[in-house]
N, CA, C and O atoms as a GROMACS GRO file, in nm:
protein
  304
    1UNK      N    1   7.693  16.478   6.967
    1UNK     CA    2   7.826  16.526   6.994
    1UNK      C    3   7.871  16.478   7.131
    1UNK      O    4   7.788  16.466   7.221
    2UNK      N    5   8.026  16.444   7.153
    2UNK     CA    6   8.094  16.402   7.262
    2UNK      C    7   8.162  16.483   7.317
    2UNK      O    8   8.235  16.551   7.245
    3UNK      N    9   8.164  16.512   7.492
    3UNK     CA   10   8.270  16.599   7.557
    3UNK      C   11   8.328  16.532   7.607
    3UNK      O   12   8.273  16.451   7.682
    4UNK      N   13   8.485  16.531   7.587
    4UNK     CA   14   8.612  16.396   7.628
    4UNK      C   15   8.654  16.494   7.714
    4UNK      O   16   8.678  16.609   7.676
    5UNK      N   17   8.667  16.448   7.857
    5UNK     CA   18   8.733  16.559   7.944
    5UNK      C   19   8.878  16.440   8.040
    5UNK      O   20   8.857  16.328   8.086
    6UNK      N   21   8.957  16.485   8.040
    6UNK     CA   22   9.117  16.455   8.103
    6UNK      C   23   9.137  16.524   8.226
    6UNK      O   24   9.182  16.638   8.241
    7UNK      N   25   9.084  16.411   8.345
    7UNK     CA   26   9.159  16.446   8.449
    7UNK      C   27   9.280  16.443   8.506
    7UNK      O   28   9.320  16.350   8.576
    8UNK      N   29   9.364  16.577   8.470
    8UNK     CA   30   9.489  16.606   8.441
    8UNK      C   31   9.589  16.561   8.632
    8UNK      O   32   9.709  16.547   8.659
    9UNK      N   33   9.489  16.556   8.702
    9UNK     CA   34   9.535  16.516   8.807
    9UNK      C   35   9.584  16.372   8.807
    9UNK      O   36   9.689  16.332   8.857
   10UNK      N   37   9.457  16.271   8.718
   10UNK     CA   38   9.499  16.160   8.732
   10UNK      C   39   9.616  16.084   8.654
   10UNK      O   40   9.699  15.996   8.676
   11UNK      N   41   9.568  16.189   8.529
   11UNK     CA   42   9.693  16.100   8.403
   11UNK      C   43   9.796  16.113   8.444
   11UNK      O   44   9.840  16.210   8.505
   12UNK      N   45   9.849  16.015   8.417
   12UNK     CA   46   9.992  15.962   8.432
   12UNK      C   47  10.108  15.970   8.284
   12UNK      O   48  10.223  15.932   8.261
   13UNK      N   49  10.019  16.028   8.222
   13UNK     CA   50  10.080  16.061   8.059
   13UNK      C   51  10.149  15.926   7.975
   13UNK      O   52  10.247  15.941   7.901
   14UNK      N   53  10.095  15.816   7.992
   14UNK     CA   54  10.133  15.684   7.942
   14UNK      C   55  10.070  15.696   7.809
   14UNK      O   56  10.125  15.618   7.732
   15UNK      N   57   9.999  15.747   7.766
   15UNK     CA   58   9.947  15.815   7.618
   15UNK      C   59   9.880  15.648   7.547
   15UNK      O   60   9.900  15.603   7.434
   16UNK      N   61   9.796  15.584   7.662
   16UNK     CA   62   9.722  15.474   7.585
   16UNK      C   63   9.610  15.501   7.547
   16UNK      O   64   9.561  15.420   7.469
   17UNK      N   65   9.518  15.636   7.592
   17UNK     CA   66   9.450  15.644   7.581
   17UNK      C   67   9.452  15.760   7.415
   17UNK      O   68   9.348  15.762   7.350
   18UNK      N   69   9.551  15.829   7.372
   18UNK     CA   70   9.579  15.893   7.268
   18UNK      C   71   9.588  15.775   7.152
   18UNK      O   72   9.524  15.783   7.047
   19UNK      N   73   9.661  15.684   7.178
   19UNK     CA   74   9.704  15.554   7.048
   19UNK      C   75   9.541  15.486   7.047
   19UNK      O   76   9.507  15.445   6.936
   20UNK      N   77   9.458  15.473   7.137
   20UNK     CA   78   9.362  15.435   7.146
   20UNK      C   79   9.220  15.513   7.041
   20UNK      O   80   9.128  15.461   6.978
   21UNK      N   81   9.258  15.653   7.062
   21UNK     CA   82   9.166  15.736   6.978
   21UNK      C   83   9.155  15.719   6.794
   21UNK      O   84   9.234  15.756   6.707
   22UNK      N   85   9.061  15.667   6.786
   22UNK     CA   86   9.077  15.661   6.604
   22UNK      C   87   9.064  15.780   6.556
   22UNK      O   88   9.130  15.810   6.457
   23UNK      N   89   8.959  15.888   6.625
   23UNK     CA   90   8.990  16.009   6.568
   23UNK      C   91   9.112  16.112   6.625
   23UNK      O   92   9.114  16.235   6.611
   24UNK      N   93   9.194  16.044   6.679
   24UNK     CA   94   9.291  16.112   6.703
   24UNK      C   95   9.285  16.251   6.740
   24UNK      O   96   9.349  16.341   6.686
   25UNK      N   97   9.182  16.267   6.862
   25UNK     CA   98   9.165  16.408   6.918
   25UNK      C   99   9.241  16.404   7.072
   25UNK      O  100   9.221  16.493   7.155
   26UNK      N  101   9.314  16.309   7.092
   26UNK     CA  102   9.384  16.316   7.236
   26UNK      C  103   9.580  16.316   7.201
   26UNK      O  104   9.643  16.247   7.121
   27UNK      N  105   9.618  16.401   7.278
   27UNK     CA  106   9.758  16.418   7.244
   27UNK      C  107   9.808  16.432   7.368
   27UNK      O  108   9.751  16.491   7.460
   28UNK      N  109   9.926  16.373   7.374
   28UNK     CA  110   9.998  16.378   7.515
   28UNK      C  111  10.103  16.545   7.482
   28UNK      O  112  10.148  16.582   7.374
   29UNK      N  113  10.111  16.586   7.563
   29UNK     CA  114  10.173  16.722   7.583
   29UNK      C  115  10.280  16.723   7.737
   29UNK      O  116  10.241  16.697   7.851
   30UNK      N  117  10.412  16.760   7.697
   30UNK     CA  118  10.468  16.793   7.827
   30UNK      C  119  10.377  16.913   7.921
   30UNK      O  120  10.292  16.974   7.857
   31UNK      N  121  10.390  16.941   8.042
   31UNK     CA  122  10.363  17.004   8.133
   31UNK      C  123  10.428  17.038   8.282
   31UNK      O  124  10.407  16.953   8.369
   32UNK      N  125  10.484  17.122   8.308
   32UNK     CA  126  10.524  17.168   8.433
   32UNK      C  127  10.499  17.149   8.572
   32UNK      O  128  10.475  17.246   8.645
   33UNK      N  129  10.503  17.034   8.615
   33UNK     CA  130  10.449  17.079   8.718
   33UNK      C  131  10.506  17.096   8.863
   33UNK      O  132  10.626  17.073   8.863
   34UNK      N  133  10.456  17.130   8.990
   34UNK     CA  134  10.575  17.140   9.099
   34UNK      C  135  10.589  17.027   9.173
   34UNK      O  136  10.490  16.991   9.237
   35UNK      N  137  10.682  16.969   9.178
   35UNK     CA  138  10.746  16.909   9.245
   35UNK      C  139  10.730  16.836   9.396
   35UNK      O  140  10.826  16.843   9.473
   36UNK      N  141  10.629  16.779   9.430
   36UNK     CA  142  10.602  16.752   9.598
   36UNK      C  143  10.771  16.786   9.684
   36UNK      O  144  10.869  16.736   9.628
   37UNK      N  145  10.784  16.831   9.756
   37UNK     CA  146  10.878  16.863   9.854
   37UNK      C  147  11.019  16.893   9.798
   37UNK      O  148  11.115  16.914   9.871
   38UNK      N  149  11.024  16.892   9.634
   38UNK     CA  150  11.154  16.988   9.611
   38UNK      C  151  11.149  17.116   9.630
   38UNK      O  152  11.259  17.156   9.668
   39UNK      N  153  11.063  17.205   9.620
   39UNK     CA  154  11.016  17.338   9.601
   39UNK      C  155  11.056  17.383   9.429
   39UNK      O  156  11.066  17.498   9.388
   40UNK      N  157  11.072  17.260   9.349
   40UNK     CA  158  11.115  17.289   9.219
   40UNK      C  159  10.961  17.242   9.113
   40UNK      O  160  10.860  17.185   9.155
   41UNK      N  161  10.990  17.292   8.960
   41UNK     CA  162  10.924  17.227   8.858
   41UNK      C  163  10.979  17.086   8.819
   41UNK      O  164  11.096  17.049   8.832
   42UNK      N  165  10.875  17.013   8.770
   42UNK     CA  166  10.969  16.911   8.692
   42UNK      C  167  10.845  16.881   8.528
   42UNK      O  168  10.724  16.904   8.538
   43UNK      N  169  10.860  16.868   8.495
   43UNK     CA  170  10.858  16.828   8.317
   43UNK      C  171  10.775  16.662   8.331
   43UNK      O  172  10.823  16.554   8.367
   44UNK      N  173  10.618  16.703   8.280
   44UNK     CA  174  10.546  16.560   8.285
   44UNK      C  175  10.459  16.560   8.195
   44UNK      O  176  10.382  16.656   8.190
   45UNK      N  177  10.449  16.481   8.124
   45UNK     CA  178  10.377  16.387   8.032
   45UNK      C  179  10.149  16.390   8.073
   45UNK      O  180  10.079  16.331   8.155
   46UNK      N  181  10.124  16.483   7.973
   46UNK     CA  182   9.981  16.478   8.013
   46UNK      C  183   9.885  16.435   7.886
   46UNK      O  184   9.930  16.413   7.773
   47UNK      N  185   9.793  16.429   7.911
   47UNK     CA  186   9.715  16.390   7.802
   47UNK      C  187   9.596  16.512   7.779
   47UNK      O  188   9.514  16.541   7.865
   48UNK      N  189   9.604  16.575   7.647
   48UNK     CA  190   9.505  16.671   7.630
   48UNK      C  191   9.385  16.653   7.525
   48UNK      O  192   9.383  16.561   7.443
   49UNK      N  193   9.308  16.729   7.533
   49UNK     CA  194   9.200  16.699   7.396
   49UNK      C  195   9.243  16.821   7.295
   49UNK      O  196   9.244  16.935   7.341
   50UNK      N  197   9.278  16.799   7.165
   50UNK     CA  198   9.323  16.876   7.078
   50UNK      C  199   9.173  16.965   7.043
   50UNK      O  200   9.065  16.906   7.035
   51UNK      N  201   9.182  17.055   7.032
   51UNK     CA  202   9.096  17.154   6.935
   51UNK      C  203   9.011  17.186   7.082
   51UNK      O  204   9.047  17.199   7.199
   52UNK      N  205   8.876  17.190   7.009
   52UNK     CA  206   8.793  17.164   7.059
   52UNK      C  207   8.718  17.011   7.088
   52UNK      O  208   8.645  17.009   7.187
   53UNK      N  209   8.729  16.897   7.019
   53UNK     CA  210   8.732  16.763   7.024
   53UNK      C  211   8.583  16.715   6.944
   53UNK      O  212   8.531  16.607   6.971
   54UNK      N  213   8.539  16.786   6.869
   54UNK     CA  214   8.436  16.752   6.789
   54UNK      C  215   8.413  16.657   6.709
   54UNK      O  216   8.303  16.610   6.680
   55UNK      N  217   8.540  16.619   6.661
   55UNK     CA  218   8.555  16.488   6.599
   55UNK      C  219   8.550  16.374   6.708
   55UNK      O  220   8.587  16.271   6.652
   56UNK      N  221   8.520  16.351   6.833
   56UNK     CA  222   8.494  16.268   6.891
   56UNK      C  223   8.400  16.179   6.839
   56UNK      O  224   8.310  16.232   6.772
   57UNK      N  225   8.396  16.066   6.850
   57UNK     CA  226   8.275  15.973   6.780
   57UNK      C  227   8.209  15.920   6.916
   57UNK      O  228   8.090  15.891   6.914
   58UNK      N  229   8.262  15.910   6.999
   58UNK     CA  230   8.148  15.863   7.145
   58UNK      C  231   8.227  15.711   7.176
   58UNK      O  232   8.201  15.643   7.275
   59UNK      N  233   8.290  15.686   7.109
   59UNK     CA  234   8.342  15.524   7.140
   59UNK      C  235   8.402  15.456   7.238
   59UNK      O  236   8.380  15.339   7.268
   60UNK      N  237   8.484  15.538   7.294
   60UNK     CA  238   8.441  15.537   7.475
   60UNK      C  239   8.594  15.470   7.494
   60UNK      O  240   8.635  15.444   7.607
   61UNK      N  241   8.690  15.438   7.349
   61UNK     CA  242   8.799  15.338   7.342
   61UNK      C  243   8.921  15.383   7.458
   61UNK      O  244   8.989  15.299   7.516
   62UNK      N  245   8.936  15.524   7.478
   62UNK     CA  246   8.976  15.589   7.555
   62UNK      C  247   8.949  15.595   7.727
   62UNK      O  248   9.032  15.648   7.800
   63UNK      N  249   8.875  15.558   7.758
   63UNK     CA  250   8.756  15.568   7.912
   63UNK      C  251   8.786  15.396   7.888
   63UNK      O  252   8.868  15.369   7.977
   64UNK      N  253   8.768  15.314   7.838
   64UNK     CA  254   8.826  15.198   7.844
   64UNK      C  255   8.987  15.157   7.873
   64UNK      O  256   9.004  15.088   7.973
   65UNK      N  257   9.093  15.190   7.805
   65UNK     CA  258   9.220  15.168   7.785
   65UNK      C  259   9.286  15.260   7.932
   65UNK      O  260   9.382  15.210   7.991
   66UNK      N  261   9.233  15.382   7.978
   66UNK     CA  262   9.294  15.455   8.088
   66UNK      C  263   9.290  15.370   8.215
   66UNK      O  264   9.182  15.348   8.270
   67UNK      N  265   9.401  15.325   8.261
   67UNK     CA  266   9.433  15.234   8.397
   67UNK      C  267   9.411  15.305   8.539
   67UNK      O  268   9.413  15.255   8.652
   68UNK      N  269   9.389  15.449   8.495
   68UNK     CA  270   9.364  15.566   8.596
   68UNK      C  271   9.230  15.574   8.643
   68UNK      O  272   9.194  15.587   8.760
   69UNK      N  273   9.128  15.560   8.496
   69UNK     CA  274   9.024  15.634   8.532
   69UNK      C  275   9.015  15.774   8.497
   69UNK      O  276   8.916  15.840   8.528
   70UNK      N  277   9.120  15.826   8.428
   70UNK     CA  278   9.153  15.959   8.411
   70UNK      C  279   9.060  16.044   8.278
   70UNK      O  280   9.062  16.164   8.253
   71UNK      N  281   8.987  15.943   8.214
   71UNK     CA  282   8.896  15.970   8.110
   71UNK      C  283   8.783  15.998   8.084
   71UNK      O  284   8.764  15.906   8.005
   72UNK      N  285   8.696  16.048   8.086
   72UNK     CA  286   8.542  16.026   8.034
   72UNK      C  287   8.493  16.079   7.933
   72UNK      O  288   8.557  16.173   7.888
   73UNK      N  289   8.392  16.048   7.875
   73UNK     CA  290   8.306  16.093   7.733
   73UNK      C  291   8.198  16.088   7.778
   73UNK      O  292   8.158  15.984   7.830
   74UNK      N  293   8.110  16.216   7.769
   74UNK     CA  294   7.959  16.257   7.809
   74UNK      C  295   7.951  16.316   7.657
   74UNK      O  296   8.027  16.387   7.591
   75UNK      N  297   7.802  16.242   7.629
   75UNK     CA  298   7.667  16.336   7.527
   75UNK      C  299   7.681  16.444   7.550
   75UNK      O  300   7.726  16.479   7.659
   76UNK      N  301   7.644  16.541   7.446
   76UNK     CA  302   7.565  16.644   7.519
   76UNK      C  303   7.484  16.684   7.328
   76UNK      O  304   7.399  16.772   7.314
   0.00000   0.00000   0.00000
């Protein structure tokens, strides 16, 4: 089994790493977040792991395609 974890700091919500998934356990999702020096929210593009992500196959196509680095897949 694979744990796909999204460092939500890094993604940039370009969702290559979701089109990338054959099992289709990564989904981009809006998210809130605040604003550096407006004191406001603004509305951004993240990448999540649906479910629990068990259908992961380990293929790593994701941790490849992320331009961030924002990806990884560990065994366990």
């Amino acid at each position: 089994m694979y744990l796909v974890s999204i460092d939500t700091e890094a993604c940039t919500g370009c969702g290559e790493c979701a089109a990338s998934c054959p099992a289709q356990i990564i989904t981009i999702v809006d998210q809130k977040v605040e604003a550096a020096g407006s004191g406001g929210e603004q509305l951004v593009h993240k990448a999540q792991v649906a479910g629990d992500g068990d259908e992961c196959l380990g293929c790593e196509s994701c941790v490849v395609v992320c331009a961030v680095g924002g990806v990884t897949v560990q065994e366990y």
